[in-house]
C-alpha positions as CSV (number, residue, x, y, z in Angstrom):
1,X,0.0,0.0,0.0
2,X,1.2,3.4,-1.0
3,X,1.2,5.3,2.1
4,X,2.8,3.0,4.7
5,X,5.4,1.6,2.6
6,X,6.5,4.5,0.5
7,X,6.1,7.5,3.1
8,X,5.0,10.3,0.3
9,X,2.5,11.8,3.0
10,X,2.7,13.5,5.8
11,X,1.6,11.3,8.9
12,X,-1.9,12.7,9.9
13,X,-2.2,14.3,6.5
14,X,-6.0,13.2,5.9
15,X,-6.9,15.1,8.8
16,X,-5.1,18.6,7.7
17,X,-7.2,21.5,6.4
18,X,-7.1,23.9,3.4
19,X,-4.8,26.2,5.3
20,X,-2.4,23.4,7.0
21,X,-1.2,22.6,2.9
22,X,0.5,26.2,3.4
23,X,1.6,25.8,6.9
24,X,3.4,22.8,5.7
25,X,5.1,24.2,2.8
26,X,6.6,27.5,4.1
27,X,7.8,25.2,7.5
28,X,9.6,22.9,4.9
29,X,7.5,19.9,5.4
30,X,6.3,20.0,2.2
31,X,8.4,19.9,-1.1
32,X,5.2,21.5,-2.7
33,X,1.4,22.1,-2.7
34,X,-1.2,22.5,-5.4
35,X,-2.7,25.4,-5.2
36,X,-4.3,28.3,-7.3
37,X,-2.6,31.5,-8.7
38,X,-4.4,33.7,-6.5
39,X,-2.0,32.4,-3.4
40,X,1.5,33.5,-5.0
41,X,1.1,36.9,-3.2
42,X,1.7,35.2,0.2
43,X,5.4,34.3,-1.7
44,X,6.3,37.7,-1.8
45,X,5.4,38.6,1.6
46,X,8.2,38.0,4.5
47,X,5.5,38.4,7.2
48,X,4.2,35.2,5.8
49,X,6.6,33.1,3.8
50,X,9.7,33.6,6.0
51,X,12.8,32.0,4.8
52,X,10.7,31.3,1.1
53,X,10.4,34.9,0.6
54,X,10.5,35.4,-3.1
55,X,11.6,31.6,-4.1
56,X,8.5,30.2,-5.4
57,X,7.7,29.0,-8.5
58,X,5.1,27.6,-10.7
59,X,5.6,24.4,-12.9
60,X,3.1,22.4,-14.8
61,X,3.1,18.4,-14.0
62,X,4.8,16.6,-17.0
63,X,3.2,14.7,-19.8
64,X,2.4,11.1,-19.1
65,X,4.7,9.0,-21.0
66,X,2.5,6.9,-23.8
67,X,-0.6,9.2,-22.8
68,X,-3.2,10.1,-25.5
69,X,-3.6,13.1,-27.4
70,X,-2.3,16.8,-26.5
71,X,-0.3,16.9,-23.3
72,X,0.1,20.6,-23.8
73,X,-2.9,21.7,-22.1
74,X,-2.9,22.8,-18.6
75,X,-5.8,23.0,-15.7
76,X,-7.6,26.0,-15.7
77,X,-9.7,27.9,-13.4
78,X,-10.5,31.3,-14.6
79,X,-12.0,33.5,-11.9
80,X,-14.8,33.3,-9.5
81,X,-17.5,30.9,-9.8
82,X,-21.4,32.9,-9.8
83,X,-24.4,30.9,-10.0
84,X,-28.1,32.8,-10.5
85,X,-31.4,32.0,-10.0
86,X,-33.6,31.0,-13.0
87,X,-36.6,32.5,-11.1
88,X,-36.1,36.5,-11.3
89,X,-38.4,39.3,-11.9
90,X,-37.8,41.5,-14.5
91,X,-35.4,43.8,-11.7
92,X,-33.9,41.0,-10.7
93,X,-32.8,40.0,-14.2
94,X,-31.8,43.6,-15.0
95,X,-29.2,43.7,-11.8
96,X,-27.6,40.6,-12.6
97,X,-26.9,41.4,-16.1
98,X,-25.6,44.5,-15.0
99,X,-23.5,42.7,-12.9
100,X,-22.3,40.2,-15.6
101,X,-21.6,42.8,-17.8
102,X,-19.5,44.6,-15.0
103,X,-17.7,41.5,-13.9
104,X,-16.7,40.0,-17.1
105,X,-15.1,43.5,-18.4
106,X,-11.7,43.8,-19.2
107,X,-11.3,46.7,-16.6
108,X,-12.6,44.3,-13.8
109,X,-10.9,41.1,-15.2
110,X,-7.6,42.7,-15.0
111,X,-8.4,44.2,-11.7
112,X,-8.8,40.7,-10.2
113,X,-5.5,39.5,-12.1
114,X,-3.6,42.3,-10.5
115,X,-5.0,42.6,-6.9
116,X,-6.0,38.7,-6.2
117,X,-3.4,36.9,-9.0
118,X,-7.1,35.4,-9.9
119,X,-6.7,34.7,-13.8
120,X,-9.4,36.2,-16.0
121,X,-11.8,34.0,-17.4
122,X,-11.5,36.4,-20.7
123,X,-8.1,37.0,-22.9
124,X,-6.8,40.2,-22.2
125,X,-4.3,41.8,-24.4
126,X,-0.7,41.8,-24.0
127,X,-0.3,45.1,-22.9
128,X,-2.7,44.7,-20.0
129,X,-1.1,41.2,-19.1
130,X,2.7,42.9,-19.0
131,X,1.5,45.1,-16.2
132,X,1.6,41.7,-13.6
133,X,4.5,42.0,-11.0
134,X,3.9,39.1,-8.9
135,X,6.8,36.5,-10.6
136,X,4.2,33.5,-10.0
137,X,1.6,34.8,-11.5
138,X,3.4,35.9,-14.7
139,X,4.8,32.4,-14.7
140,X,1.7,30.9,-15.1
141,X,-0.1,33.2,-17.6
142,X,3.4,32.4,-19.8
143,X,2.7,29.0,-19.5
144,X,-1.1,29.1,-20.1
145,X,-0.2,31.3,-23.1
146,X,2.2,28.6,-24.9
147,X,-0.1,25.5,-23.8
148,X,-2.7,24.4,-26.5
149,X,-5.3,25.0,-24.5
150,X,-7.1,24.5,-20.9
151,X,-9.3,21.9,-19.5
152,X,-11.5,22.7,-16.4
153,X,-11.3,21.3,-13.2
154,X,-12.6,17.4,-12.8
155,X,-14.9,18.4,-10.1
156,X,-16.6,20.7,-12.2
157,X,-16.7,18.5,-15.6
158,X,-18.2,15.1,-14.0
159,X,-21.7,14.2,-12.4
160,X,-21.6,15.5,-8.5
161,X,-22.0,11.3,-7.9
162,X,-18.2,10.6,-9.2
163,X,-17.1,13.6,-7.7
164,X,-17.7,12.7,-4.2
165,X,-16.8,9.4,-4.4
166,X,-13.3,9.8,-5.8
167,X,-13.2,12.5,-2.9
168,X,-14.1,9.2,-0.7
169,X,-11.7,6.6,-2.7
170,X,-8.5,9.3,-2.6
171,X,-8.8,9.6,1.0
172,X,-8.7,5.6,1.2
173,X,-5.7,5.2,-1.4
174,X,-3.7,7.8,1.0
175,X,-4.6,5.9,3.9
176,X,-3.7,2.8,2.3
177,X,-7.4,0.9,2.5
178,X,-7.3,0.9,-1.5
179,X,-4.7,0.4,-4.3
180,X,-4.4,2.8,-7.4
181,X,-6.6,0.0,-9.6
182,X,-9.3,-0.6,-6.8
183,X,-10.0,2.9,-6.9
184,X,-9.8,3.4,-10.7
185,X,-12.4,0.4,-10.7
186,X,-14.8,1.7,-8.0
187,X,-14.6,5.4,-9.9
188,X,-15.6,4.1,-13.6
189,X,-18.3,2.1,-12.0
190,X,-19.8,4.9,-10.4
191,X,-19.1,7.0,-13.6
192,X,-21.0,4.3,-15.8
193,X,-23.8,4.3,-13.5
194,X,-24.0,7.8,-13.4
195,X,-23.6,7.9,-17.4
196,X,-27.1,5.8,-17.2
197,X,-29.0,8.3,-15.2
């Protein structure tokens, strides 16, 4: 079993929060964390990253050997997330297309790129782009701009059935209750299932 034979984790790891992934980073007991862009700023802040001040980076995670089709795209998650009623009156309807209209501008877009490092969800031009500072931020967006493309995050492509259950399987591989082909079985039998539905 992976975890107690190979020691890639962390021991207690499964019961670590969103904010313990950092903690264990910029303490050194983590060679690295997956995270979004919008994070980098706490890189560049002493107050925060200590002895990492400033020596960050970004890298994408290498092509599967033998792997099918382009290898050249990255994840992507481009800004916030919104969702809207269908059921609005007619003011209703007005204010939120006002606020789509507002968001989704290139003014705002770039505001969120250069305050939060969150990437915009539209392309911006060049000369908006070259005005990012933050060195792990500007890292990614030259990455994301040679790559052939994006795909979105699994959780937000598949049926919420195979989304929790591989949340439930990954947290049983890491504790070594299930084997990288147990779980790859149990996940495309839920996935055909849900297909059915």
């Amino acid at each position: 079993m992976m975890n107690g034979t190979k020691g890639y984790f962390t021991k207690g790891e499964l019961g670590f929060e969103y904010a313990d992934m950092l903690n264990e980073f910029i303490t050194g007991k983590a060679g690295m964390m997956f995270d979004g862009s919008w994070r980098s700023s706490v890189f560049s802040d002493e107050t925060q990253a200590g002895a990492l001040t400033n020596k960050v980076g970004f890298f994408t995670m290498p092509a599967v050997e033998g792997g099918i089709g382009d290898q050249t795209y990255v994840n992507g998650n481009y800004s916030n997330g919104y969702g809207f009623s269908s059921d609005l009156n007619e003011q209703e309807l007005v204010a939120v297309k006002a606020f789509i209209k507002n968001m989704y501008s290139d003014e705002m877009q770039l505001r969120g790129l250069l305050e939060d490092g969150v990437l915009p969800s539209i392309k911006l031009s060049d000369d908006a782009t070259s005005q990012v500072e933050d060195k792990i931020v500007k890292k990614v967006i030259t990455i994301m701009g040679e790559s052939g493309g994006a795909f979105s995050h699994f959780d937000s492509t598949v049926q919420s059935a195979v989304y929790k259950e591989s949340e439930d399987v990954i947290l049983k591989l890491i504790a070594g209750r299930e084997t990288p082909q147990s779980v790859g079985d149990i996940l495309q039998a839920v996935q055909d299932k849900a297909n059915q539905e």
